[in-house]
Backbone as a printed PyTorch tensor [residue, N CA C, xyz], in Angstrom:
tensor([[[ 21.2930,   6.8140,  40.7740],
         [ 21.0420,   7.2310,  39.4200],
         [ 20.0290,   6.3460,  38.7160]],

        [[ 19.8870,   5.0090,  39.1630],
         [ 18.9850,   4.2270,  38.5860],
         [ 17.6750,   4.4190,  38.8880]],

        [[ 17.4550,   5.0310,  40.0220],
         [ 15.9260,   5.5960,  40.0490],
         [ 15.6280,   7.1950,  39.9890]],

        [[ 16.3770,   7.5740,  39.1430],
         [ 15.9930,   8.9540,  38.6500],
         [ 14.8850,   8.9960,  37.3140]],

        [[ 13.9850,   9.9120,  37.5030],
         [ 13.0080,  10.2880,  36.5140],
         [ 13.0990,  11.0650,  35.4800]],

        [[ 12.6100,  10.8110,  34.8430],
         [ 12.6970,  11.7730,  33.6440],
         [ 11.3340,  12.4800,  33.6020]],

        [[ 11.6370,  13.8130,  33.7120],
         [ 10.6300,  14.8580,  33.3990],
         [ 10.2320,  15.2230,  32.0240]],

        [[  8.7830,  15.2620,  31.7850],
         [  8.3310,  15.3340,  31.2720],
         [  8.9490,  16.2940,  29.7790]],

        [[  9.2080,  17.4900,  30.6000],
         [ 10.1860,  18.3450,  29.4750],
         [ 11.2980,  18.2130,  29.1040]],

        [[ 11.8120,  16.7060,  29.7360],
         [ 12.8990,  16.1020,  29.4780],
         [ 13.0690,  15.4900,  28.1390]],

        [[ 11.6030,  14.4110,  27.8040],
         [ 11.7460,  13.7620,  27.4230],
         [ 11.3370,  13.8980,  25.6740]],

        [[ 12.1000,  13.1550,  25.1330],
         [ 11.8050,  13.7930,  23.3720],
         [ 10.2790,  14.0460,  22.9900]],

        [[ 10.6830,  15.0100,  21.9830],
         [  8.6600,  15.0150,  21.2270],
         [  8.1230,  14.1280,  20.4830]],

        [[  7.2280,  13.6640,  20.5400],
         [  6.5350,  12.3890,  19.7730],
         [  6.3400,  13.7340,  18.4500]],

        [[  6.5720,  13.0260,  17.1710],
         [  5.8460,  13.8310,  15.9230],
         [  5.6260,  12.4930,  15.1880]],

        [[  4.3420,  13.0300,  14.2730],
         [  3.5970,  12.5720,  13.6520],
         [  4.5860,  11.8570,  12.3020]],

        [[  4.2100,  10.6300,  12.1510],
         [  5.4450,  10.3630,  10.9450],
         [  4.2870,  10.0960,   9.7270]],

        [[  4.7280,  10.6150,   8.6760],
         [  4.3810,  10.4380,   7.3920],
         [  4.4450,   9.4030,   6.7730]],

        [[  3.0160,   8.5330,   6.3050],
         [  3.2660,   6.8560,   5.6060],
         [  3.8090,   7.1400,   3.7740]],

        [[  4.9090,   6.3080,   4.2870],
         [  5.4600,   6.5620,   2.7320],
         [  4.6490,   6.2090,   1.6120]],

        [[  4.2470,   6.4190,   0.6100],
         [  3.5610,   6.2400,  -0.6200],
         [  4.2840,   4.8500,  -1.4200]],

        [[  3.5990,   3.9470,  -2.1410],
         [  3.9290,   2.7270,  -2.4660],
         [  3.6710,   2.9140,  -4.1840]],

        [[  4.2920,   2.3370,  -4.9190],
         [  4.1340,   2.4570,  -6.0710],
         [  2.1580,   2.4120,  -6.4450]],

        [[  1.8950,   1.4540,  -6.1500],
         [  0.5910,   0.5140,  -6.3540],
         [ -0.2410,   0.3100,  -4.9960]],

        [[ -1.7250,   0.7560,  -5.2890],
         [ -2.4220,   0.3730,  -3.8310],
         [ -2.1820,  -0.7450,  -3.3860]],

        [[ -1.9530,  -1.3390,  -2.0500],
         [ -2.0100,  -2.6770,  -1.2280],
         [ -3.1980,  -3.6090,  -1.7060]],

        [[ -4.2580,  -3.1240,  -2.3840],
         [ -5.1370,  -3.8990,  -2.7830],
         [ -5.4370,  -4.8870,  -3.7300]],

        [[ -4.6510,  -3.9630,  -4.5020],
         [ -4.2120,  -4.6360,  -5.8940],
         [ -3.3980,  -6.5050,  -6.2310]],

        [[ -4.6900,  -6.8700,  -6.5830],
         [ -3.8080,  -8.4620,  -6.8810],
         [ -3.8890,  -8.4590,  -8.4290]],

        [[ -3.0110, -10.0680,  -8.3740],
         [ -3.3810, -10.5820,  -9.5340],
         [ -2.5730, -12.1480,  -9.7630]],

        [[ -2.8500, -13.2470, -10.3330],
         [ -2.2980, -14.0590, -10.0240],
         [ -0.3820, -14.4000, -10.0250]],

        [[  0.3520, -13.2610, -11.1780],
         [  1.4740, -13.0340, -10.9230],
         [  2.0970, -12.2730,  -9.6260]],

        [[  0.9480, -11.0380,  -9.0650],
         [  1.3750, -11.1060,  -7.6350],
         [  2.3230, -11.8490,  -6.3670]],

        [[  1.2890, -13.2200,  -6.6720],
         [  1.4930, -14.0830,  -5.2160],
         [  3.0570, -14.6580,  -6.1220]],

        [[  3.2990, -14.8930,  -6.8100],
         [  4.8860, -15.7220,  -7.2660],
         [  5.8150, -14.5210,  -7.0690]],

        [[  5.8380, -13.0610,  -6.4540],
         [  7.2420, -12.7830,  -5.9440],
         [  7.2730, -12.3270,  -5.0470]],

        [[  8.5520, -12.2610,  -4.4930],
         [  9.3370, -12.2230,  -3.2540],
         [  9.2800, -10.9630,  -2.8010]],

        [[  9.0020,  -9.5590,  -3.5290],
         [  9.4110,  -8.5340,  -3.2470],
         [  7.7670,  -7.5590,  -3.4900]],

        [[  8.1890,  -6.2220,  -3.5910],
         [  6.8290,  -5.6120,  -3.2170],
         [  7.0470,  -4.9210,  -4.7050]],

        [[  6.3240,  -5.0250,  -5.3290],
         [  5.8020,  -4.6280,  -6.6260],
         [  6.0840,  -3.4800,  -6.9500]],

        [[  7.1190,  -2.8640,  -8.4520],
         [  7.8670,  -1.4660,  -8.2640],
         [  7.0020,  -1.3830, -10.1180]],

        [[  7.1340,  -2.0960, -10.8690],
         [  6.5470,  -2.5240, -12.3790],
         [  5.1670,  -2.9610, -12.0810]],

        [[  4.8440,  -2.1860, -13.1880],
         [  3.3750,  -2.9910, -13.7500],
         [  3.4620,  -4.1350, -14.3860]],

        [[  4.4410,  -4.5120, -15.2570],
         [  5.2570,  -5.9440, -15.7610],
         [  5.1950,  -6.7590, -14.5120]],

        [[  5.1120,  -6.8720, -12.8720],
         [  5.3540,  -7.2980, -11.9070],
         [  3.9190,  -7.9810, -11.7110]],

        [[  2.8970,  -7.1330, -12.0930],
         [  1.7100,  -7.8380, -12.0540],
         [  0.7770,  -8.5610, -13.1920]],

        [[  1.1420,  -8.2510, -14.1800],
         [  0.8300,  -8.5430, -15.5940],
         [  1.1160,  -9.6430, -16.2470]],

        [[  0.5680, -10.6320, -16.2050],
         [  0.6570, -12.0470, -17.4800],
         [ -0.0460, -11.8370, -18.4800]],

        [[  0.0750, -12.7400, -19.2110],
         [ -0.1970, -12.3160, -20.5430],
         [ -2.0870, -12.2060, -20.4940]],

        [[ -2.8340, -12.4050, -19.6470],
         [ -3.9260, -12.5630, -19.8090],
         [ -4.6050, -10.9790, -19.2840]],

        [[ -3.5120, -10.0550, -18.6410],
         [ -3.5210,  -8.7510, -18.0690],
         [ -5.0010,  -8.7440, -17.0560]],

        [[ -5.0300,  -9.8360, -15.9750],
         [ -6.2520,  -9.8610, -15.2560],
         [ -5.8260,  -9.5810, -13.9030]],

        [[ -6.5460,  -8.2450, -13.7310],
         [ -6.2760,  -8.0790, -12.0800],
         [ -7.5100,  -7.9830, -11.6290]],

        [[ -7.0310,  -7.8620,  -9.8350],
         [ -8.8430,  -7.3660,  -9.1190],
         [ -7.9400,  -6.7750,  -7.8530]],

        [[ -9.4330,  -6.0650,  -7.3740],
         [ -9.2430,  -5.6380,  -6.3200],
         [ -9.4020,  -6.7750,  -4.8890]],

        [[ -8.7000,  -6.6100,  -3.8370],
         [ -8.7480,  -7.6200,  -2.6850],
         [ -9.9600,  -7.0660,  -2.1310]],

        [[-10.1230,  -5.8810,  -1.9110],
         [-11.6580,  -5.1530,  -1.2690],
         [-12.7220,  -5.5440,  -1.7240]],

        [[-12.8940,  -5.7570,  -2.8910],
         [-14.2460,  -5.9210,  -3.7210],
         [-14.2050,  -7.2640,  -4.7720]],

        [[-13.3220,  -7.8440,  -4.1860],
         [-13.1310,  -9.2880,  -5.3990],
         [-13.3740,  -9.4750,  -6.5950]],

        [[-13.2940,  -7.8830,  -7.3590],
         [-13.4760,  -8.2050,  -8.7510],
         [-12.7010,  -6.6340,  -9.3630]],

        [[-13.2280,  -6.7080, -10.5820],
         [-12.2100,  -5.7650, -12.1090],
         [-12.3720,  -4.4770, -11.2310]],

        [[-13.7370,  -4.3080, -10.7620],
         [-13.5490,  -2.3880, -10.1030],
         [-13.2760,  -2.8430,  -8.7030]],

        [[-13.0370,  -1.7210,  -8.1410],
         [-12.1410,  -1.1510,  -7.3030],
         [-13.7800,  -0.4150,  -6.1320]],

        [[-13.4810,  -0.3230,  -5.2690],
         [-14.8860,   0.3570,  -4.0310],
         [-14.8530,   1.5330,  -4.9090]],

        [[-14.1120,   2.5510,  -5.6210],
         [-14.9250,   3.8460,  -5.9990],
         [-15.7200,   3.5310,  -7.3380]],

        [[-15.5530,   2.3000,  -8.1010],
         [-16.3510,   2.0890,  -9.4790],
         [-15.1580,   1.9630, -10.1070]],

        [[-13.6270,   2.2870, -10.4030],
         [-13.2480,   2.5540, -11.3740],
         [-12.8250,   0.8850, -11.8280]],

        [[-12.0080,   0.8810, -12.6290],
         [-11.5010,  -0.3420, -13.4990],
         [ -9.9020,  -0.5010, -12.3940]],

        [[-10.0780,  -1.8740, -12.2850],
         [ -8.6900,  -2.0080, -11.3620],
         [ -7.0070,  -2.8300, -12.6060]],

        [[ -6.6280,  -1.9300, -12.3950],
         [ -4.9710,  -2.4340, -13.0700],
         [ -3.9490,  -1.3350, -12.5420]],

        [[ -2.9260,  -1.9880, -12.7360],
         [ -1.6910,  -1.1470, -12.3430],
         [ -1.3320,   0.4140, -12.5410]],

        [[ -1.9200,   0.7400, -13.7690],
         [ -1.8450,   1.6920, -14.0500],
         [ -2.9000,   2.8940, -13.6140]],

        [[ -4.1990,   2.1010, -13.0590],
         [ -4.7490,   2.6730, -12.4880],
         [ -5.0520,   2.8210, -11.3550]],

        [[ -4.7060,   2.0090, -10.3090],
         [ -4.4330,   1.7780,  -8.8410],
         [ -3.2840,   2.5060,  -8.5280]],

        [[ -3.0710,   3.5420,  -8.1490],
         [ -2.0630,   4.1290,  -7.9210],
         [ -2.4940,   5.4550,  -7.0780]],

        [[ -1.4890,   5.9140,  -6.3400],
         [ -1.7590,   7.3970,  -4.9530],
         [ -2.9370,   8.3420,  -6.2480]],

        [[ -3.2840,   9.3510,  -5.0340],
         [ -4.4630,   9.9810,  -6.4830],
         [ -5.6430,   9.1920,  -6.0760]],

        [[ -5.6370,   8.1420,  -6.0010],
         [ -7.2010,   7.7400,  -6.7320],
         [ -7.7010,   7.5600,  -5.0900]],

        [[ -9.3250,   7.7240,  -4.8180],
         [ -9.6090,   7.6230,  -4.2680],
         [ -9.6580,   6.7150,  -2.7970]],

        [[ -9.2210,   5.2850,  -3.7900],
         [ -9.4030,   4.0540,  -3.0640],
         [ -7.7550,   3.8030,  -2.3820]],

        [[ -7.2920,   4.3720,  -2.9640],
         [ -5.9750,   3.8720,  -2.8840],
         [ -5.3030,   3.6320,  -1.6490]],

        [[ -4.8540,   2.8450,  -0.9710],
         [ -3.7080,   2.6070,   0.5380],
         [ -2.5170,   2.2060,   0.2770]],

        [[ -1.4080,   2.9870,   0.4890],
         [  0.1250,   2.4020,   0.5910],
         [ -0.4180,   1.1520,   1.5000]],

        [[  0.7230,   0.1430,   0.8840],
         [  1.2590,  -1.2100,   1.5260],
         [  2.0340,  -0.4750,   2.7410]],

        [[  2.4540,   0.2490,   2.8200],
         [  3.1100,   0.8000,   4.4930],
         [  2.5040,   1.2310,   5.7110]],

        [[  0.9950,   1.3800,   4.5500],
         [ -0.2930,   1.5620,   6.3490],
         [ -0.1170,   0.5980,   6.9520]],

        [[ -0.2030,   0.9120,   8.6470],
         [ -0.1470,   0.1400,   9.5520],
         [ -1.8190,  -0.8130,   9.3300]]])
């Protein structure tokens, strides 16, 4: 039994799995970012009082399509955007 094969029509179907959607693109920093532990669900999560974010792609306020980078605007929808769950 230990060298029996498994046929091809045996064996389960590979399907395509769907990347879950993340509140906020993966791109999105800001210096309150790096101080937590967990993956960002609030815009309060990225926001100090100085409200300065950037993009990690383009090291500054816009984002690779032109737009203005903050929480509220980094989000699924927008062009640039990548879930933190892409491989």
């Amino acid at each position: 039994m230990a060298n029996e094969t498994i046929s091809q029509e045996d064996s389960p179907k590979l399907t395509t799995s769907v990347v879950p959607e993340s509140a906020f693109c993966s791109s999105l920093r800001s210096k309150k970012f790096f101080m937590i532990d967990e993956l960002p669900t609030e815009s309060s999560q990225y926001l100090d009082a100085s409200n300065h974010c950037w993009c990690r792609l383009t090291q500054q306020v816009t984002g690779p399509d032109g737009g203005s980078v903050h929480p509220d605007s980094c989000v699924t929808g927008r062009d640039c955007y990548s879930s933190v769950f892409d491989a």
